[in-house]
C-alpha positions as CSV (number, residue, x, y, z in Angstrom):
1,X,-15.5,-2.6,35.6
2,X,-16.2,-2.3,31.8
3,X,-16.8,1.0,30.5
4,X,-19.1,1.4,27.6
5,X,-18.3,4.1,25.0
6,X,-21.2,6.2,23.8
7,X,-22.6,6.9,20.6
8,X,-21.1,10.3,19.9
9,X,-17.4,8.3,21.5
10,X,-18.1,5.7,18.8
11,X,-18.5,8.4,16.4
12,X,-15.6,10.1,17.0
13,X,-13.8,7.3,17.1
14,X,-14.9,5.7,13.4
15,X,-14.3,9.4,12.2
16,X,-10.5,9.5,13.1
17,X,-9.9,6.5,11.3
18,X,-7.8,8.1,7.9
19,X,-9.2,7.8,4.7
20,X,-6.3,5.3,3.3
21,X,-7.0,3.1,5.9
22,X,-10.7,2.8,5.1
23,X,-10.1,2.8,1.3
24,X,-8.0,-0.5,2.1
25,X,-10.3,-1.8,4.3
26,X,-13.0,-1.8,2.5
27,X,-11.3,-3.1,-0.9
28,X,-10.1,-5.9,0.8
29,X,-13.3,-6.6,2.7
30,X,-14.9,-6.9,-0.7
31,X,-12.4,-9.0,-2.5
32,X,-12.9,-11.5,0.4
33,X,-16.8,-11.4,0.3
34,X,-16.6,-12.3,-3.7
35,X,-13.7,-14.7,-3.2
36,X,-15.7,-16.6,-0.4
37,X,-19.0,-16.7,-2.5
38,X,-16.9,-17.7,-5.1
39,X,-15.4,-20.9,-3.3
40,X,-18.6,-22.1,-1.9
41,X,-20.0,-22.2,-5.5
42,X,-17.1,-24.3,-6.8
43,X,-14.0,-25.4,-5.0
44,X,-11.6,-26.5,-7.8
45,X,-8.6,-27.6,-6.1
46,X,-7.9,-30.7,-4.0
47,X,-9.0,-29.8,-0.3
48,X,-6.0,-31.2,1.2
49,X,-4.0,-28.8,-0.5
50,X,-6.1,-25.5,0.1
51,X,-6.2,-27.0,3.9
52,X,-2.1,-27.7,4.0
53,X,-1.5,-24.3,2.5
54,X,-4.1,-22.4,4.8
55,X,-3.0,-23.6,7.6
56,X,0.6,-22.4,7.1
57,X,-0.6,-19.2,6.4
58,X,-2.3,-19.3,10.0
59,X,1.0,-20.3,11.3
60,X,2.6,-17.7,9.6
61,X,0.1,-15.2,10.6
62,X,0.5,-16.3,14.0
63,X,4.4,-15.7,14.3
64,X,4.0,-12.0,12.9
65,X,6.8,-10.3,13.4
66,X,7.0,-6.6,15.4
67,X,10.2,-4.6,13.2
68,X,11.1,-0.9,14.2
69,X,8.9,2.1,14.4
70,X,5.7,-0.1,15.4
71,X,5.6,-2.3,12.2
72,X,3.9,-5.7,11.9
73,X,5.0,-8.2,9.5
74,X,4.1,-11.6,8.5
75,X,6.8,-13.0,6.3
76,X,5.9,-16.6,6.5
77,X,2.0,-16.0,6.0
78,X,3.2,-13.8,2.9
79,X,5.6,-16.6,1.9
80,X,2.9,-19.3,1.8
81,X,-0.2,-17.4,0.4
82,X,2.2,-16.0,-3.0
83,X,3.8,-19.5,-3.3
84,X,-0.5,-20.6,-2.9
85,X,-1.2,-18.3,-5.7
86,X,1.9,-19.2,-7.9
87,X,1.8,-23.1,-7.5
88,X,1.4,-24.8,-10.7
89,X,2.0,-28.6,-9.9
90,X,1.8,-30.5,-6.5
91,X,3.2,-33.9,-6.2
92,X,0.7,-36.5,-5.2
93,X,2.0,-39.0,-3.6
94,X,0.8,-42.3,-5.6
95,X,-0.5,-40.3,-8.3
96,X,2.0,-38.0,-10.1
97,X,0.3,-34.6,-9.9
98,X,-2.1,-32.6,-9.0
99,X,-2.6,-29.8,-11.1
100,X,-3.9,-26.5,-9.1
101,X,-5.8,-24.4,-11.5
102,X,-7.8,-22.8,-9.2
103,X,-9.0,-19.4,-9.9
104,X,-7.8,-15.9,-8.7
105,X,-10.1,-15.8,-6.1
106,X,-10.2,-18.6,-4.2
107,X,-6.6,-18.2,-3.8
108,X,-8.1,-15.2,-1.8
109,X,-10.0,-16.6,0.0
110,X,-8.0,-19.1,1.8
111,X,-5.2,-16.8,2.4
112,X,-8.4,-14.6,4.2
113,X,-9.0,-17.7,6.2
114,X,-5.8,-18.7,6.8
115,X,-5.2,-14.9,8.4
116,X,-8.1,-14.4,10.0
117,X,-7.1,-17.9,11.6
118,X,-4.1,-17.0,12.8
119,X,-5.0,-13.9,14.1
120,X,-7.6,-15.5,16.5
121,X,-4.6,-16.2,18.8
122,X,-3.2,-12.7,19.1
123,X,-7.4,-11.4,19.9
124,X,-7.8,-13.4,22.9
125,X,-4.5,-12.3,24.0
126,X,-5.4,-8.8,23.8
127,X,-3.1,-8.0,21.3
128,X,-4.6,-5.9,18.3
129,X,-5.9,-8.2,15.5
130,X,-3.5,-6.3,12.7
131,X,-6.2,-6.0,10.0
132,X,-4.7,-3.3,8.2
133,X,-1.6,-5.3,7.9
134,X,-3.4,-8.3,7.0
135,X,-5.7,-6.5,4.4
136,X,-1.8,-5.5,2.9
137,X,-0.3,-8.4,2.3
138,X,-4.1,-9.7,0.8
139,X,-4.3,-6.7,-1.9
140,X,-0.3,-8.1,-2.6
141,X,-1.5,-12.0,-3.3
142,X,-4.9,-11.0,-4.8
143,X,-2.9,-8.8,-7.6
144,X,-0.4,-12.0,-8.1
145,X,-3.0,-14.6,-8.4
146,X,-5.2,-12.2,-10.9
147,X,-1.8,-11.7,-12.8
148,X,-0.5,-15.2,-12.6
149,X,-3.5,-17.6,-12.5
150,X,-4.9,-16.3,-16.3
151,X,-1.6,-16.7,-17.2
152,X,-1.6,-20.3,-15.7
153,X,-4.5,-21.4,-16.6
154,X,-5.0,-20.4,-19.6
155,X,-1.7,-22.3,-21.3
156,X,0.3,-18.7,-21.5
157,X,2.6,-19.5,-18.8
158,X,6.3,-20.4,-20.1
159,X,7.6,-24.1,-19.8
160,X,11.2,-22.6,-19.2
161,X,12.6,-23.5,-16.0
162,X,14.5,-19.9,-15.9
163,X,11.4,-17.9,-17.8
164,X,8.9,-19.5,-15.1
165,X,11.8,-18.5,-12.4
166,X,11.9,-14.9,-13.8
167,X,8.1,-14.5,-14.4
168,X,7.5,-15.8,-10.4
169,X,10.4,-13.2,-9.3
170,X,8.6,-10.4,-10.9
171,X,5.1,-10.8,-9.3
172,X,6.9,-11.6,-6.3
173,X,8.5,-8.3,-6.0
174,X,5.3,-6.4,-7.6
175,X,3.5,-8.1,-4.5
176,X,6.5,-6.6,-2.0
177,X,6.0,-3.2,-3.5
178,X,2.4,-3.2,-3.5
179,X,2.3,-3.8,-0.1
180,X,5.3,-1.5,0.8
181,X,3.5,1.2,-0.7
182,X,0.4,0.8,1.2
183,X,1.9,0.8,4.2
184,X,3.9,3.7,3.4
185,X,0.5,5.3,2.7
186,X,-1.1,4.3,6.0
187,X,2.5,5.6,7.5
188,X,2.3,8.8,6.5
189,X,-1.9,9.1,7.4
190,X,-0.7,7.9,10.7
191,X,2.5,10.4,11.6
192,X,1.7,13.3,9.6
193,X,4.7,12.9,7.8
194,X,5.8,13.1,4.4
195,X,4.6,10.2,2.2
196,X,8.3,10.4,0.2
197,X,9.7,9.9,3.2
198,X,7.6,7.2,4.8
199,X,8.2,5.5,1.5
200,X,11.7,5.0,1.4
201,X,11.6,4.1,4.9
202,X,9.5,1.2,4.3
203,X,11.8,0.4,1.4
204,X,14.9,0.5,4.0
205,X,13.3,-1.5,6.7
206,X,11.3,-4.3,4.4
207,X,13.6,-5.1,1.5
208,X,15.8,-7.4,3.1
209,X,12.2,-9.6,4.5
210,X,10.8,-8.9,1.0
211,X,13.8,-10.3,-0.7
212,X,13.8,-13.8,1.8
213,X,10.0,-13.8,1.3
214,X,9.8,-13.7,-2.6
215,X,13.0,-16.5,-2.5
216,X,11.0,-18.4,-0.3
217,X,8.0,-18.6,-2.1
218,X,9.7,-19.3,-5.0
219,X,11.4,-22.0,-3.8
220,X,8.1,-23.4,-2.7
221,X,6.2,-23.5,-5.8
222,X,9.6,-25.3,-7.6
223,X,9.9,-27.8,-4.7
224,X,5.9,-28.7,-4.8
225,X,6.2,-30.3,-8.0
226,X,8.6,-33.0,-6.4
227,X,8.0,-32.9,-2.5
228,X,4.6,-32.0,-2.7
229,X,3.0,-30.4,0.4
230,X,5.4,-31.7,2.9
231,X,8.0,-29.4,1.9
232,X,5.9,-27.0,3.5
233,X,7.3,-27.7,6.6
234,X,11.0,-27.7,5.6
235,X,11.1,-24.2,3.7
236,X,10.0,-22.9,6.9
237,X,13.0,-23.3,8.7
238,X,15.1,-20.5,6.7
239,X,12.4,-17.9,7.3
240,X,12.0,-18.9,10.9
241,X,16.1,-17.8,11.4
242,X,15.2,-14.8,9.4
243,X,12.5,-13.6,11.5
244,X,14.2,-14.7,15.1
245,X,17.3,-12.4,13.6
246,X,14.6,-9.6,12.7
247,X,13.2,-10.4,16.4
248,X,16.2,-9.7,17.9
249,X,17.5,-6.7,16.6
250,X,13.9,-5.3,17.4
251,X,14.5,-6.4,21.2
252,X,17.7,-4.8,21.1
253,X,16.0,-1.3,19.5
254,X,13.5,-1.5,22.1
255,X,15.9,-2.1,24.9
256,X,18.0,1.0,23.8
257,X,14.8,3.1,23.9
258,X,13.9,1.9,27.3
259,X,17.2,2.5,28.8
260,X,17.5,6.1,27.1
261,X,14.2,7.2,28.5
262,X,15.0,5.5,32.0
263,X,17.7,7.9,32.2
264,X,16.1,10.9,30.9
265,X,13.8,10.5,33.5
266,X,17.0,11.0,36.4
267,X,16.2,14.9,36.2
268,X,13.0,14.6,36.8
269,X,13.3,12.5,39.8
270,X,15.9,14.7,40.7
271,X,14.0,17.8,41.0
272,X,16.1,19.3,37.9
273,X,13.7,19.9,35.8
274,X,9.8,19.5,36.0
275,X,8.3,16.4,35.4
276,X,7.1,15.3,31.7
277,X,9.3,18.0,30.4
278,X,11.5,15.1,28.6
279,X,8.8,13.4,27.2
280,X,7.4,17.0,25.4
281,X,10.4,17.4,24.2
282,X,11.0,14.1,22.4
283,X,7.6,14.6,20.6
284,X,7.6,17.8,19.9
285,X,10.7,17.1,18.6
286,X,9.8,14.2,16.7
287,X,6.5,16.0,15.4
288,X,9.0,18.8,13.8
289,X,10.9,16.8,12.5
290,X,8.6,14.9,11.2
291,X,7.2,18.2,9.3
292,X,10.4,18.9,7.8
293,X,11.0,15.3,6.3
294,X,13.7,14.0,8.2
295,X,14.3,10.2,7.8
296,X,13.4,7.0,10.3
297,X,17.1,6.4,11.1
298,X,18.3,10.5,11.4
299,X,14.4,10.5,14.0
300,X,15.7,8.1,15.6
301,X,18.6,9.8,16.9
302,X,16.8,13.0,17.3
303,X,14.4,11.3,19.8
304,X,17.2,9.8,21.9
305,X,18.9,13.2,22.3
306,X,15.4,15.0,22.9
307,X,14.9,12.6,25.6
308,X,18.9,12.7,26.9
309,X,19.4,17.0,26.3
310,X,18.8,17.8,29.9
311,X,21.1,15.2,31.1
312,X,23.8,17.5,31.4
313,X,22.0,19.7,34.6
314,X,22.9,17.1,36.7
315,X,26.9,19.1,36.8
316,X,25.1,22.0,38.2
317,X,25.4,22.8,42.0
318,X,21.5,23.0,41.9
319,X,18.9,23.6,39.9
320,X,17.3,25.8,37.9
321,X,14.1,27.5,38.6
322,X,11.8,25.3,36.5
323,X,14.4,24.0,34.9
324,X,14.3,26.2,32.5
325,X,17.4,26.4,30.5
326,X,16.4,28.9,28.2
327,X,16.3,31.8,31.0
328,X,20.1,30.8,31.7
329,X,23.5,32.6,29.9
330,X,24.4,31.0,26.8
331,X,27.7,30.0,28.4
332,X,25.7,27.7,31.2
333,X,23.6,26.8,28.3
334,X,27.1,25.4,26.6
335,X,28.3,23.5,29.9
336,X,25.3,21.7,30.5
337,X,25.2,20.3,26.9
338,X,29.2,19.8,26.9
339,X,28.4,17.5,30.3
340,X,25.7,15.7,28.7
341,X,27.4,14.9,25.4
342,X,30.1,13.2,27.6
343,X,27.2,11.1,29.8
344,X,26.0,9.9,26.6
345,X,29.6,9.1,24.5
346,X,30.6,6.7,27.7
347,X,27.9,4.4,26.1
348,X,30.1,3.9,23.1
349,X,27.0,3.1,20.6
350,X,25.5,6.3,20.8
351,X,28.1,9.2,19.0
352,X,25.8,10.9,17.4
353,X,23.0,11.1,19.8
354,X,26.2,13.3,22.1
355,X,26.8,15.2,18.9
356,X,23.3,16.2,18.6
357,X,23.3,17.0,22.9
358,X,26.6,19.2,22.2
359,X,25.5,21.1,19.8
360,X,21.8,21.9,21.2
361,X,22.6,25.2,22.5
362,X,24.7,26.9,19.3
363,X,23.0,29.7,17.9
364,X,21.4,28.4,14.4
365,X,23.8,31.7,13.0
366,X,27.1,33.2,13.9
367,X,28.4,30.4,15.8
368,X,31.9,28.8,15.1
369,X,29.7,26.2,12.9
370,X,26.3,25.7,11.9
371,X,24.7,23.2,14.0
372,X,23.0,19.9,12.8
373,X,19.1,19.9,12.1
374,X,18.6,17.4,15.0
375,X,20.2,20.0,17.1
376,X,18.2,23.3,16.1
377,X,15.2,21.3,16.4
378,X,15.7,20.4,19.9
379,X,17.4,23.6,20.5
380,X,13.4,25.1,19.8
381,X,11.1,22.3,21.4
382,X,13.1,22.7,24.7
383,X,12.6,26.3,24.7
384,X,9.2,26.1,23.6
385,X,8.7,23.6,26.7
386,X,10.4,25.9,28.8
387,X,7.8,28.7,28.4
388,X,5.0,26.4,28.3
389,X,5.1,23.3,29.8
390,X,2.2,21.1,29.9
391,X,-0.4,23.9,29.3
392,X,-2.7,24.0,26.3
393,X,-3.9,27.3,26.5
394,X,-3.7,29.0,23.1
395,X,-2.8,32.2,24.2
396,X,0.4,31.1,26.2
397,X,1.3,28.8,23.0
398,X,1.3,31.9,20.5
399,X,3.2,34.6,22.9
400,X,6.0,31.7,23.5
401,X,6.0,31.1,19.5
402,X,6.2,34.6,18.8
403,X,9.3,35.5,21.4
404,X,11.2,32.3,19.0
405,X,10.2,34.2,16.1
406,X,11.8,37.2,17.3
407,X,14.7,35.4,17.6
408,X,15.1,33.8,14.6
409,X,17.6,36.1,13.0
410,X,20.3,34.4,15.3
411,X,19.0,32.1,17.8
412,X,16.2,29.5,15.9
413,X,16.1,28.4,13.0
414,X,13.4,30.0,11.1
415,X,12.0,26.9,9.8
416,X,12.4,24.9,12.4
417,X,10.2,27.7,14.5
418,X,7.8,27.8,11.3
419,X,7.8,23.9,11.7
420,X,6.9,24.0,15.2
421,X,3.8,26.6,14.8
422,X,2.4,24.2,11.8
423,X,2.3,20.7,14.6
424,X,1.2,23.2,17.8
425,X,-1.5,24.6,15.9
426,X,-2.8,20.9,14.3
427,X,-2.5,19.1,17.9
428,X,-1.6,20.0,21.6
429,X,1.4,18.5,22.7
430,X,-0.2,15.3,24.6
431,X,-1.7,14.3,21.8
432,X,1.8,14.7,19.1
C-alpha cells in the first residue's frame, strides 16, 4: 500500500533539510543549468572524448564506495571528471592530437551527466541517489576547470613536464579539500557536532582516497597524450584495489558493530535489564559526546562500550529491579563493570572498549584515578536511562537531570551532566 505524505508532512520535511545542504544544492544546481545551456550552444571538444570520459564518470559513480560513519565516496568518478578538466592533449589515433580546449563549463556539465548517469542504477535499487555527495565532488571539478582551463587555454599553462606536474597536484588537492570541507560542513549540520571536529575527521578518513585520487588523475591526463582514451580503462585498475581495500575494512567495521550490538542485546533477552535500554544509552552517549567534541575514532569506542556496559549483570544471581544499576551499592556497581570488562577483553581487539566498561562506575572525583571521558559519559547516560527510560515527558527528564546535578561534586562529571541537559533539551532520546 503506498502512503502519500501530506502537504504540511512535505513541509516539514523540506524545512529539516539544513541550511548547508541547500546552499550546496542550489549552487550546484545552477552551475549545471549554465554549463548545460552552455554545451548545447557550442560543444568544442571531440564527442568521442566527452562520451569516453562521461561514461567513466558513470562507472565511477556507479561503484561509490560506503567508508565509516555513513560516508559515500566516488573515487573513480572524482578520478576521471579532474583528469576531464585537466586534460590538455589526447592522442588520436591516425591523427596526432586532439587538443581539448573546452571551456570551464562544459567540463561541468559532463561530469553532471556522467553522475546523474551513474546514479540511475543505485535509484531503481532503492538506494538513495547521493546528491549531496555528488553536488561535492562537482563544486571540487568546477573550481579546477575554472582555475585550470583559463590557464590552458589561454597559452599560460607551463610546457615543463615537472611545472605542469606540480601545477595539476595543486588543483588536485585544492579539489580534495574543497570537497572535504563541504562535507565536513554537511557533517557537522547533520550530527550536531562540532564543525573542528567533523573537519579533521574527514581529513583522517579521506586523505589516503584523496591522495590515490589526485595520483590517478594525474596520471591520466600524462598518459592521454600518448595512449589516448584507452588508457582509461587501464588506470582504473589501481583505484579499483584501492576501493575493494576501502570496501573491506568498511565490511569489517560494520561486522564489529553488528556483533557488539548482538550481544548487548543478551540482557535484554535475558530479562536483565529492560528492553531498548542499550540502544538509549549508546545515543545518548554518542549525542554527549558529540557535544563535548570528542573525535570519530575515541566515538567509536564510546558507542561500543555504551552498547556492551551492562554486559557485566549477567554474573549476578538475578536481576535487578528494572535493571537499574544506579539504585545498587557502588561496590555491585564495581563487580558488574569488572565482569563486563573481562567479557569484552576475551575478544582481543577491543582493549579499550573493557577499559571504558571498567571504569564506568568510578566516581568522576575521589576515586583511586580519574576515570576516562568515555567512561563519565556513560557513567551519566546509564543513569539518566535508569530514571527515565523511554519516556519523553519533560517533567520526569528535569527531576532525573537535577538529582545528577546534585551529584556532581563527586559522582558526575559536571560537564558531562551540563552536556547531557544541552542534547535532552534539543531532541528526545528516539530521535538523538
Amino acid at each position: 500500500m503506498t502512503v502519500s505524505r501530506t502537504a504540511e508532512q512535505r513541509w516539514l520535511a523540506w524545512q529539516s533539510v539544513d541550511s548547508g545542504r541547500l546552499l550546496l544544492l542550489g549552487v550546484s544546481t545552477l552551475l549545471v543549468v549554465i554549463a548545460l545551456v552552455q554545451t548545447a550552444v557550442g560543444f568544442s571538444d571531440p564527442h568521442h572524448i566527452a562520451i569516453a570520459f562521461g561514461l567513466f564518470i558513470a562507472f565511477g559513480e556507479l561503484l561509490r564506495l560506503a567508508l565509516p560513519g555513513g560516508r559515500e565516496t566516488a573515487p573513480i568518478a572524482m578520478s576521471a571528471a579532474l583528469a576531464y578538466a585537466m586534460a590538455l592533449k589526447i592522442a588520436v589515433p591516425g591523427d596526432g592530437h586532439a587538443v581539448t580546449a573546452i571551456p570551464p563549463l562544459q567540463v561541468i556539465a559532463v561530469a553532471a551527466i556522467g553522475m546523474s548517469i551513474g546514479a540511475l542504477p543505485h535509484i531503481a535499487a532503492g538506494r538513495p541517489a547521493g546528491i549531496t555527495a555528488m553536488s561535492a565532488r562537482l563544486v571540487a571539478v568546477a573550481a579546477v576547470a575554472f582555475i585550470y582551463r583559463p590557464m590552458a587555454n589561454t597559452g599560460m599553462f607551463p610546457t615543463h613536464l615537472w611545472a605542469e606536474f606540480i601545477v595539476m597536484a595543486m588543483l588536485a588537492a585544492l579539489a580534495w579539500l574543497i570537497e572535504t570541507v563541504i562535507a565536513a560542513v554537511i557533517r557537522a549540520d547533520d550530527l550536531r557536532a562540532r564543525y573542528s571536529v567533523t573537519f579533521w575527521d574527514e581529513v583522517r578518513v579521506q586523505w589516503r582516497l584523496g591522495l590515490a585520487v589526485g595520483v590517478s588523475a594525474i596520471i591520466t591526463v600524462l598518459g592521454a597524450k600518448v595512449m589516448g582514451i584507452s588508457e582509461l580503462v587501464v588506470f582504473a585498475g589501481p583505484l579499483l584495489v584501492i576501493q575493494l581495500a576501502f570496501r573491506r575494512y568498511a565490511g569489517i567495521r560494520a561486522t564489529y558493530l553488528q556483533t557488539v550490538r548482538a550481544l548487548a542485546q543478551v540482557t535484554e533477552v535475558g530479562g536483565y535489564v529492560e528492553s531498548g535500554h542499550s540502544g538509549r544509552v549508546s545515543r545518548l552517549a554518542l549525542a554527549v559526546g558529540r557535544e563535548l567534541g570528542m573525535s570519530e575514532p575515541d566515538l567509536l569506542n564510546l558507542e561500543y562500550a555504551a552498547l556492551m556496559h551492562d554486559i557485566g549483570q549477567l554474573s549476578l544471581p538475578g536481576p535487578i529491579p528494572g535493571g537499574a544499576t544506579v539504585l545498587v551499592s557502588a561496590a555491585d556497581q564495581q563487580r558488574i563493570a569488572d565482569f563486563g570488562a573481562e567479557v569484552i577483553r576475551h575478544t582481543g581487539v577491543l582493549e579499550t572498549v573493557a577499559d571504558l566498561v571498567s571504569c564506568q562506575s568510578m566516581p568522576c572525583r575521589g576515586g583511586v584515578r580519574a576515570p576516562p571521558l568515555g567512561s563519565r559519559i556513560i557513567r551519566a547516560a546509564n543513569a539518566f536511562d535508569d530514571l527515565v527510560g523511554g519516556s519523553a515527558d519533560r517533567d520526569r527528564i528535569g527531576a532525573a537531570l537535577e538529582r545528577l546535578r546534585m551529584d556532581t561534586d563527586t559522582e558526575y562529571d559536571p560537564g558531562v551532566v551540563a552536556a547531557l541537559a544541552m542534547v535532552t533539551g534539543r531532541l528526545p532520546v528516539s530521535r538523538l
